[in-house]
C-alpha positions as CSV (number, residue, x, y, z in Angstrom):
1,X,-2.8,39.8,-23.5
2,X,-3.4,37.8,-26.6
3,X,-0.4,36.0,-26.5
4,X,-0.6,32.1,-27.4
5,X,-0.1,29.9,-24.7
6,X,2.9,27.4,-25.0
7,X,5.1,27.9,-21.9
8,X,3.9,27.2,-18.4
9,X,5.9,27.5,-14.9
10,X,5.5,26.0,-11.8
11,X,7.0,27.3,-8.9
12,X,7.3,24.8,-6.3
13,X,7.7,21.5,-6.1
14,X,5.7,19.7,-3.4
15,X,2.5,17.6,-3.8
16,X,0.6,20.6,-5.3
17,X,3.7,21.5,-8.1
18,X,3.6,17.5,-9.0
19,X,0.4,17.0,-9.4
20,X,0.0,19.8,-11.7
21,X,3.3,19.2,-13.7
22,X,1.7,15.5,-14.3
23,X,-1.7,16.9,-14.8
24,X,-0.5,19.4,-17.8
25,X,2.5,17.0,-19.6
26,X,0.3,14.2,-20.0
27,X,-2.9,15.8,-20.5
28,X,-1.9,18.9,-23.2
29,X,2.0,18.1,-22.9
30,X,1.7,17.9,-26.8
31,X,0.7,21.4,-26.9
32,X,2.7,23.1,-24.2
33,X,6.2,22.7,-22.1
34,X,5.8,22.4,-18.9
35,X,8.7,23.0,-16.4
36,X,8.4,22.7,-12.7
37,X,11.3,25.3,-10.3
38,X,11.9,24.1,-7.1
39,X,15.2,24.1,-4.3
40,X,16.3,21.1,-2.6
41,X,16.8,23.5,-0.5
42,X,13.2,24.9,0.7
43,X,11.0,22.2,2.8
44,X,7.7,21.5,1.7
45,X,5.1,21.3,4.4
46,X,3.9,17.4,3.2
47,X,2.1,16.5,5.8
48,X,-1.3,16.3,3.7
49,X,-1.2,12.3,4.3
50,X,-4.8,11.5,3.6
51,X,-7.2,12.3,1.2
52,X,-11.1,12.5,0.0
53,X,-12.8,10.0,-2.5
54,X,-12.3,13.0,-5.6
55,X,-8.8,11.6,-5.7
56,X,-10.4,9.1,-8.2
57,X,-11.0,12.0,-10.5
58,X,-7.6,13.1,-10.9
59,X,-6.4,9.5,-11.1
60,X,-8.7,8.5,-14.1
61,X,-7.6,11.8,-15.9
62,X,-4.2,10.4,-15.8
63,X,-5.1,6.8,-16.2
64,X,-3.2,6.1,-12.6
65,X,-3.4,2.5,-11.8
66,X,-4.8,2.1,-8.0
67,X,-2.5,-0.7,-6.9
68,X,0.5,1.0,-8.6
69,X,0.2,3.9,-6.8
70,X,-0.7,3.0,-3.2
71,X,2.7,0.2,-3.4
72,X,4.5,2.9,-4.6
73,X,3.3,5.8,-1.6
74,X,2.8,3.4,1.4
75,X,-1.0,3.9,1.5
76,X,-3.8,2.4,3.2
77,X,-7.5,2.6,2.3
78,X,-9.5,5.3,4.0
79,X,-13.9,5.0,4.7
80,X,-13.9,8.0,7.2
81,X,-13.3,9.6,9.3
82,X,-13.6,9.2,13.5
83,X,-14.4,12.0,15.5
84,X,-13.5,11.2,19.2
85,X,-14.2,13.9,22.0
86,X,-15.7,16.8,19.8
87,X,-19.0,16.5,20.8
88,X,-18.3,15.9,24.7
89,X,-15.4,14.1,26.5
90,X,-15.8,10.1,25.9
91,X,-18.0,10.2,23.2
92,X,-16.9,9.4,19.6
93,X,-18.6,9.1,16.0
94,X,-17.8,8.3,12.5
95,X,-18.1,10.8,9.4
96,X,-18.2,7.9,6.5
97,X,-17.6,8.3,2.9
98,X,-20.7,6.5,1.2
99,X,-24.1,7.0,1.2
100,X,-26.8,6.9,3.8
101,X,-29.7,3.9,3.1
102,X,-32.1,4.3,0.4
103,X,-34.2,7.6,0.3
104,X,-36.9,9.0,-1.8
105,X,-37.4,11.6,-4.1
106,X,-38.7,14.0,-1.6
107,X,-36.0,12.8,1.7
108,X,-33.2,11.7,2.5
109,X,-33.2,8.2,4.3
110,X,-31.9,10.0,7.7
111,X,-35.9,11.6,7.9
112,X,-37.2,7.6,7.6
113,X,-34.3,6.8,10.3
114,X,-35.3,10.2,12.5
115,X,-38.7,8.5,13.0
116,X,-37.6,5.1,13.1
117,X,-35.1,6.1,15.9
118,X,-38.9,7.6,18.1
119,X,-40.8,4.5,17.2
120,X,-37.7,2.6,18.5
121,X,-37.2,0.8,15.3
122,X,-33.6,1.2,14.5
123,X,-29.6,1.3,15.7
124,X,-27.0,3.4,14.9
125,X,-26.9,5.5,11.4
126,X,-24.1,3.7,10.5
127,X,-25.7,0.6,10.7
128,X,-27.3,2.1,7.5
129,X,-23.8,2.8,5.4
130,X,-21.8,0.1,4.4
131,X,-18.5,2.6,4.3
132,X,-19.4,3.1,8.2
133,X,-19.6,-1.0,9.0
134,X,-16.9,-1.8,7.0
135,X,-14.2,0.5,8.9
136,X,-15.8,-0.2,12.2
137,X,-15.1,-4.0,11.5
138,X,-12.3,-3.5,10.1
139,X,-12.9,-5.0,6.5
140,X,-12.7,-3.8,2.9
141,X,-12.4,-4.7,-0.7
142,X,-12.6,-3.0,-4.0
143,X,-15.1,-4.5,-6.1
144,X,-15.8,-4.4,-9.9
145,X,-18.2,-1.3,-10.6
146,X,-18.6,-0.2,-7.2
147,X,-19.1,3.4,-6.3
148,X,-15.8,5.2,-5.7
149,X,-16.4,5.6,-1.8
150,X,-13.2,5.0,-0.3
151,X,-10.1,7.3,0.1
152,X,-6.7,7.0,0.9
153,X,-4.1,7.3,3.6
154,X,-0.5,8.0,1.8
155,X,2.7,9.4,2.1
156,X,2.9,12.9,0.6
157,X,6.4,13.3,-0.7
158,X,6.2,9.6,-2.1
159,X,2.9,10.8,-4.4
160,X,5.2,13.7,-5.5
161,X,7.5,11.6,-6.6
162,X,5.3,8.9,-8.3
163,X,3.8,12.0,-9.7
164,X,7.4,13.9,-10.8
165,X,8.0,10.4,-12.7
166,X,4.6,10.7,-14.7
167,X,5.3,14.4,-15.4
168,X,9.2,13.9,-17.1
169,X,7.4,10.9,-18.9
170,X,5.5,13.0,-20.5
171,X,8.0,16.0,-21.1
172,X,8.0,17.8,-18.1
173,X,11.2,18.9,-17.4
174,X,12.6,20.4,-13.7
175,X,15.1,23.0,-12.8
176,X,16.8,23.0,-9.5
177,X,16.9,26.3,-8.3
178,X,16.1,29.2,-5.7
179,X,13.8,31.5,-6.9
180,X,15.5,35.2,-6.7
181,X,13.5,37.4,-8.6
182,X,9.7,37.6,-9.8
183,X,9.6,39.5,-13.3
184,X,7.4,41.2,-14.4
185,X,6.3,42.9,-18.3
186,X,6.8,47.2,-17.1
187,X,3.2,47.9,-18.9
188,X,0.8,44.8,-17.9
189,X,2.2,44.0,-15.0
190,X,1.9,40.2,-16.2
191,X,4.8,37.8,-15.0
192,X,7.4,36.7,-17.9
193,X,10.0,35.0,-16.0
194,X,11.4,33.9,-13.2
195,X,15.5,34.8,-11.9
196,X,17.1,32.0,-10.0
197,X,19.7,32.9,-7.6
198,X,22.0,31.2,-10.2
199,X,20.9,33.9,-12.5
200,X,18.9,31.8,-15.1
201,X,16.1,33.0,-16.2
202,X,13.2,30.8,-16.7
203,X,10.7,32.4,-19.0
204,X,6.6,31.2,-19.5
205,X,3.6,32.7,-20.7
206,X,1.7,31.0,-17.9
207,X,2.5,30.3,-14.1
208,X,1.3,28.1,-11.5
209,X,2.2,29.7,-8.1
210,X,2.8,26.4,-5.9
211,X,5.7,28.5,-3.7
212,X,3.5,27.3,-0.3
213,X,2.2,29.9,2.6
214,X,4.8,32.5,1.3
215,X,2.8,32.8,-2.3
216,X,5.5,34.5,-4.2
217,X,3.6,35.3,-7.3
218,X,0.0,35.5,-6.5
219,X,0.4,37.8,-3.0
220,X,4.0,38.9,-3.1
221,X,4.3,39.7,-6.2
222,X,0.6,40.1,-7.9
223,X,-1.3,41.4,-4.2
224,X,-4.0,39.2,-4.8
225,X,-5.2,40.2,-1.5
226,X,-5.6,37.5,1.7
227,X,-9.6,37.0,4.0
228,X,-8.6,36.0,7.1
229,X,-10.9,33.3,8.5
230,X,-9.0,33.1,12.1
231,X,-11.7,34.7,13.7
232,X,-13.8,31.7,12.7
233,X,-11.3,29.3,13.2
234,X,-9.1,29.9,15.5
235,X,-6.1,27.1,15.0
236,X,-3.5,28.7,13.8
237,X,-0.6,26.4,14.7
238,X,-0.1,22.3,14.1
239,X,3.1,20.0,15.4
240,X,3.9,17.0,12.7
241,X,5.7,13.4,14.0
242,X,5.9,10.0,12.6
243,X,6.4,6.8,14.0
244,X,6.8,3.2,14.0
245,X,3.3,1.0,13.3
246,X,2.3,-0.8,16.3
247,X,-0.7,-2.3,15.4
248,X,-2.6,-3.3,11.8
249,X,-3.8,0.5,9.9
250,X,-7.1,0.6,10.6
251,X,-9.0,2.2,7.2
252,X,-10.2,5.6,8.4
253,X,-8.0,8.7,10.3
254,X,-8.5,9.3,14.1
255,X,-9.3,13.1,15.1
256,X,-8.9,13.6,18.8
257,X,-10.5,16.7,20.1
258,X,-7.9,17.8,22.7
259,X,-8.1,20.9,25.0
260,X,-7.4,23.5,22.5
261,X,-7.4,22.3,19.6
262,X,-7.1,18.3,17.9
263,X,-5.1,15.2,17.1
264,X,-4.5,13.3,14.1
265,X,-3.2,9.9,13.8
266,X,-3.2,8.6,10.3
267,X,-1.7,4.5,9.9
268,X,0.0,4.3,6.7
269,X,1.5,0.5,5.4
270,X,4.7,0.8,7.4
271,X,4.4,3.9,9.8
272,X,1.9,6.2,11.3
273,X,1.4,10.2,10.7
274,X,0.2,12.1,14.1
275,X,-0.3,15.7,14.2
276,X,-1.2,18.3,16.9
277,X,-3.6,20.9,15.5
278,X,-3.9,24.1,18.5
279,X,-4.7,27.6,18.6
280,X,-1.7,29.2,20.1
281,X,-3.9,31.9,22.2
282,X,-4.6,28.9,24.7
283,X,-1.1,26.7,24.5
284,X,2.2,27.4,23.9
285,X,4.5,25.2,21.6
286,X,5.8,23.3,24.3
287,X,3.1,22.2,25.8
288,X,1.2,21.1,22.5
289,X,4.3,18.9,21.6
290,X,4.4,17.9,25.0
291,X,0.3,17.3,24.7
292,X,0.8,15.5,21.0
293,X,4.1,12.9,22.4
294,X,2.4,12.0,25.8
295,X,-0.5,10.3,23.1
296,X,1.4,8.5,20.3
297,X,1.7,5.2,20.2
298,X,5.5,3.7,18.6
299,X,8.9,4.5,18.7
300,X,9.0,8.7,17.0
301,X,10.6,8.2,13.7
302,X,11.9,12.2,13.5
303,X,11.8,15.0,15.5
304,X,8.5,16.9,16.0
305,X,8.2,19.7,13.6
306,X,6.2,23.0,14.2
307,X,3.8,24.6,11.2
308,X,2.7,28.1,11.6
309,X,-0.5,29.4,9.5
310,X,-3.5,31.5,9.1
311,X,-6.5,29.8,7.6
312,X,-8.1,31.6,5.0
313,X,-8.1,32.3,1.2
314,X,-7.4,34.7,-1.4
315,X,-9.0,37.2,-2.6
316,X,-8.1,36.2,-6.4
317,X,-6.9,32.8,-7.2
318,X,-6.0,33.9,-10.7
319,X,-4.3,37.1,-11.5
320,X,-3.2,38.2,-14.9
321,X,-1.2,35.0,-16.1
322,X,-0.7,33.6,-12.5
323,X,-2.5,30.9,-10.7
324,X,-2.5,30.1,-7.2
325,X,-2.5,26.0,-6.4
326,X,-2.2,24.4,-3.0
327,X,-0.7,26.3,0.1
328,X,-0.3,29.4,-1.9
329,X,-3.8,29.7,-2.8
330,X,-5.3,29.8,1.3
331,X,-5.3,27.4,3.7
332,X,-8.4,25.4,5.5
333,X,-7.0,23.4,8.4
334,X,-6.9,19.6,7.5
335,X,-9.7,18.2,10.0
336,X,-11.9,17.0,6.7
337,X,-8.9,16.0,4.4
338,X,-9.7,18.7,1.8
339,X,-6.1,19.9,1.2
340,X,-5.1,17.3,-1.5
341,X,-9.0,18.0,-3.0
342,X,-8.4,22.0,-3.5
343,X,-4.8,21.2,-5.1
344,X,-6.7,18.7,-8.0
345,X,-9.5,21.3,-8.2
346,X,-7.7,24.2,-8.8
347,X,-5.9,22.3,-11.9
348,X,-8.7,20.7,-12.9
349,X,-10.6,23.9,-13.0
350,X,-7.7,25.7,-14.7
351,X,-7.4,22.7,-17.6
352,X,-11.2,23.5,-18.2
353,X,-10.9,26.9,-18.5
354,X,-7.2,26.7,-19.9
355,X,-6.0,30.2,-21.6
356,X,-5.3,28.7,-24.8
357,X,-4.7,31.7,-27.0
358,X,-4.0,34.4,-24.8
359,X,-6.0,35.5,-21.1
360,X,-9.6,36.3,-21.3
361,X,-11.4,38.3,-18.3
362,X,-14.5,36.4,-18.2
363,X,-12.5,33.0,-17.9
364,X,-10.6,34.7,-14.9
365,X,-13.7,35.6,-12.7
366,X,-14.9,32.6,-13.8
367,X,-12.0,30.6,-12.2
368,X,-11.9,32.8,-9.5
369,X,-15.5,32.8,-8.3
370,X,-16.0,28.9,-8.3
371,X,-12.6,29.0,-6.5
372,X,-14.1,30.9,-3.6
373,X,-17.5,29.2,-3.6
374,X,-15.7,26.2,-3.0
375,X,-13.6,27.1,-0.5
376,X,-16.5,29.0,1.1
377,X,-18.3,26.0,2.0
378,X,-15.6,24.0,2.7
379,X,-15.3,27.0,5.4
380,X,-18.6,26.3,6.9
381,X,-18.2,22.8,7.0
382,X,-14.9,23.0,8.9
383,X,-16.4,25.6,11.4
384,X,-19.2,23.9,12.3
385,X,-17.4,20.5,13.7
386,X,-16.1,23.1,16.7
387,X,-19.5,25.3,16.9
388,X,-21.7,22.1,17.3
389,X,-20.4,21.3,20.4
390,X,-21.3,20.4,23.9
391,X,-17.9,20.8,25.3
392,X,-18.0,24.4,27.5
393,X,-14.6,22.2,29.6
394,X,-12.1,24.9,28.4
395,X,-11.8,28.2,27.2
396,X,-11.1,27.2,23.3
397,X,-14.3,25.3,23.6
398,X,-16.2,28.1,25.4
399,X,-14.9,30.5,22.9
400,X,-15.9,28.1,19.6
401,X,-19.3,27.6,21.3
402,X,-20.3,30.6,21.3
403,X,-18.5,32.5,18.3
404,X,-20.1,34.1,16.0
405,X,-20.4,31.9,12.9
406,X,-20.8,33.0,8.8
407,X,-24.6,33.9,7.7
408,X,-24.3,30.5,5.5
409,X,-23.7,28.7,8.3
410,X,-26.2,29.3,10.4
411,X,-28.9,28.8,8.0
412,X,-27.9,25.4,6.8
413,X,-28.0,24.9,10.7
414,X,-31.3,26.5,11.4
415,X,-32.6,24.4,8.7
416,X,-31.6,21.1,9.7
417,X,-32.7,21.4,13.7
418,X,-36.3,22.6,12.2
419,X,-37.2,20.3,9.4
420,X,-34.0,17.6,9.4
421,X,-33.2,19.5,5.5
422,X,-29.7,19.5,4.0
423,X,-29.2,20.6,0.5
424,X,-26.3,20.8,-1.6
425,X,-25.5,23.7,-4.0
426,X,-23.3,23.5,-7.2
427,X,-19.9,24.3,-5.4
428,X,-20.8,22.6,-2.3
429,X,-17.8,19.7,-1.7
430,X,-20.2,18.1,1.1
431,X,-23.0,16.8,0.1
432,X,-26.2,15.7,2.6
433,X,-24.5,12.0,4.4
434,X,-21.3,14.1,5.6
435,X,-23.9,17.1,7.1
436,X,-26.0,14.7,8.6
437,X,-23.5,12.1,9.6
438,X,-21.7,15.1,11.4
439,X,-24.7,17.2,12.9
440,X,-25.6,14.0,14.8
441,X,-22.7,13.3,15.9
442,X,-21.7,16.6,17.1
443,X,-25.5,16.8,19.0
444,X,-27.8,18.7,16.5
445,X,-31.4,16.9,16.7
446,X,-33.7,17.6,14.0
447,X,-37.6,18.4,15.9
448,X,-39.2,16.7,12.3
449,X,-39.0,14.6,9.4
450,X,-40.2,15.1,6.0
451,X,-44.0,14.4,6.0
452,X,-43.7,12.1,3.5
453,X,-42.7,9.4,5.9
454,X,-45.7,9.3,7.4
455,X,-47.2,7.8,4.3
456,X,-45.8,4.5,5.3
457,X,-47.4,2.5,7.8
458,X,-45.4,1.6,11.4
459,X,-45.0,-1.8,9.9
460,X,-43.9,-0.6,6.4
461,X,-41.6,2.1,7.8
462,X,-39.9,-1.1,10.3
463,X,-39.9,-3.8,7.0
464,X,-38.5,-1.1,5.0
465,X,-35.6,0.3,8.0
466,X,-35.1,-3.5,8.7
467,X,-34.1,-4.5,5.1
468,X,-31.5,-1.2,4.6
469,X,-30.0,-2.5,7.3
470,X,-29.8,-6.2,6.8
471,X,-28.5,-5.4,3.4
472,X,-25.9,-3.3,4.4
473,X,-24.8,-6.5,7.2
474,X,-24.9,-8.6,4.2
475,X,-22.9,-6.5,1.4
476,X,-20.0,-6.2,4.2
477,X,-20.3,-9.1,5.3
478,X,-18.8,-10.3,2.2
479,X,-15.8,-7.9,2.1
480,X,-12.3,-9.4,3.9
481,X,-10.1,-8.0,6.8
482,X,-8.4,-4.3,5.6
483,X,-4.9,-5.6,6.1
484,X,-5.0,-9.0,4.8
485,X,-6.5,-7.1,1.5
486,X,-3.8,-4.7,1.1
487,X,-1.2,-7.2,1.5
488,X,-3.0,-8.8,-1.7
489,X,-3.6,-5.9,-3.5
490,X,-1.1,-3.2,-3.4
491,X,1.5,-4.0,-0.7
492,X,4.7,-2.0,-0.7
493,X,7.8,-3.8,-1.7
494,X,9.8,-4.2,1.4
């Protein structure tokens, strides 16, 4: 279909719908109208509250001023990530952004610290990671220059609407309205408009497919075909409440393994996010809201709210003229913060590959296969927090203990317990300190180091372990109290 490019459509609103209305007025808004369908009417799911360091990516393509936008969505900073009670009952670790102390060309710095650790010669690994000190201490700052190794904590129908206010500055234009009708070209099959239950018609030459679980154009519509990943992760169910802050935010989210499943708590500047993620084979939806109130902390803001889903992908993320972004597209439960990640990606990926005079084959497999690369190892890495476990206390655990687990999977783990090896690939999203950072803490020894440690002396290897770490003590050190910075920085009016 050789047509030129100059209308696109979203359908949906939400935090996906925004960010790509913003993403295409101000980026080729000049070259294309963009208009954005969405109901008052239809609830989005917006309970994607924090976030991953690529945020930075999308906000530098937009030139997004960091203080702006945290006073205007409420948000707190975010270094990690604690894990409490996944590995066993009681015990607790941190998955920092960051990096791990200073390596070599042939290792990682965690081989250095694995024979350290037998030589009795160093503390924790977070001793090593700045990112990891700083939110255990409760400090932070944003310095000039530095690395990009922090996140955020927000509020996700705020950020749609800081974002709806960059998109109509640029030309981006929305239409209230209930999708009633899909339509499609008789000989293609390729969409050209889309009937509102007011009977408009909203024509494009290009649609973004941001309608949420339902996909209306990608699956109902287009049958782009759905893998089911239940079978490797198992939650299928999550209950969403807010509530009053009690206490300051501390700058990383809390996931609480609970008896079938796990707990969120996520502090933004003036109220908390807490979740209940379950597989509904082993609890009902009474006694997982039950399960997530008996542990909040605060006054409940709203009522709880249930969230049905099915984790997994599909098949094509772009078919004909339609593209899939955010719920539409699959669905990896939010235990590493991805969800805001896949939305930029997926319009990211689309600007770079953007049909410009008409839809091209090669650019759709193109799309589509570093689509599900991605979300393949996101997969893996998601799976592997409940498969690297010690727990056996219940029959969810049991049952993730023992599963069967992706091909991809198991290598990366075979490789690490025999040789302490992590690599990353081209469409990995996790790189070596979040694999290591998490194998440990979940219980996964390595037997060896690289042999290239063993070039340094005992006394070399201490000096060298002893100055990573004093350097890390000294760089935080230096940073101030979380709270007292936001409150300098990018407090929210009140």
């Amino acid at each position: 279909m050789q047509n030129k490019v100059k209308n696109v459509v979203i359908a949906g609103g939400g935090t996906a719908g925004w960010m790509a209305a913003a993403a295409f007025s101000k980026l080729l808004g000049n070259t294309i109208n963009v208009t954005l369908v969405e109901s008052d009417l239809i609830p989005t799911v917006g309970v994607g509250e924090a976030t991953i360091p690529t945020l930075h990516i999308f906000h530098r393509l937009l030139g997004i001023k960091e203080p702006e936008f945290m006073a205007a969505t409420n948000a707190t900073f975010k270094l990690g990530i604690k894990f409490e009670n996944w590995r066993q009952k009681e015990q607790d670790y941190i998955h920092s952004f960051g990096f791990l102390g200073p390596d070599c060309w042939a290792c990682g710095f965690h081989h250095f610290w694995q024979k350290g650790k037998q030589k009795g010669y160093v503390s924790e690994l977070g001793d090593y990671v700045a990112e990891h000190l700083a939110q255990r201490e409760g400090r932070f700052a944003v310095l000039p220059n530095q690395d990009m190794n922090h996140a955020y904590h927000l509020d996700a129908a705020l950020y749609a609407k800081f974002l709806r206010g960059i998109a109509e500055q640029h030309g981006g234009k929305r239409v209230e309205g209930t999708i009633d009708e899909v339509l499609q070209n008789p000989e293609t099959g390729f969409i050209t408009a889309l009937k509102l239950t007011s009977g408009d018609i909203i024509e494009g030459d290009l649609f973004i497919d941001c309608t949420g679980f339902r996909g209306l154009l990608i699956e109902q519509t287009l049958h782009a075909g759905y893998d089911d990943w239940s079978h490797y992760l198992p939650c299928d169910s999550a209950i969403a409440v807010q509530t009053e802050t009690v206490s300051k935010p501390v700058a990383y989210t809390r996931s609480i393994a609970r008896d079938a499943g796990w707990q969120w708590r996520i502090p933004l500047q003036n109220r908390t996010g807490n979740g209940h993620v379950f597989c509904s084979k082993y609890l009902s939806d009474d006694e997982a809201v039950a399960t997530l109130l008996d542990n909040i902390e605060g006054e409940r803001l709203n009522e709880p709210r249930v969230i049905k889903y099915k984790t997994g992908a599909r098949r094509k993320h772009w078919v004909k003229n339609c593209i899939a972004a955010g719920l539409s597209s699959g669905f990896i439960e939010p235990l590493e913060s991805t969800g805001i990640h896949l939305f930029q990606k997926a319009i990211v990926r689309l600007l770079q590959l953007f049909p410009n005079d008409g839809f091209n084959q090669a650019d759709i497999n193109e799309y589509n296969e570093q689509t599900r690369l991605e979300a393949l190892s996101i997969r893996d890495f998601i799976i592997m927090h409940y498969h690297v476990t010690e727990r056996t206390d219940t029959a969810f655990w049991r049952y993730c203990k023992t599963m069967p687990i992706p091909d991809s999977l198991q290598h990366k783990l075979d490789l690490f317990e025999q040789s302490g090896r992590i690599f990353k690939k081209e469409h990995d999203l996790f790189a070596e300190t979040s694999w290591v950072q998490c194998l440990l803490g979940q219980g996964l020894e390595p037997k060896s180091y690289h042999p290239i440690v063993d070039s340094m002396s005992d006394m070399e290897l201490k000096n060298f372990l002893d100055n990573a770490k004093r350097n890390t003590r000294k760089k935080v050190d230096k940073w101030p109290d979380h709270w007292e910075f936001i409150q300098y920085y990018c407090a929210t009016a009140k």
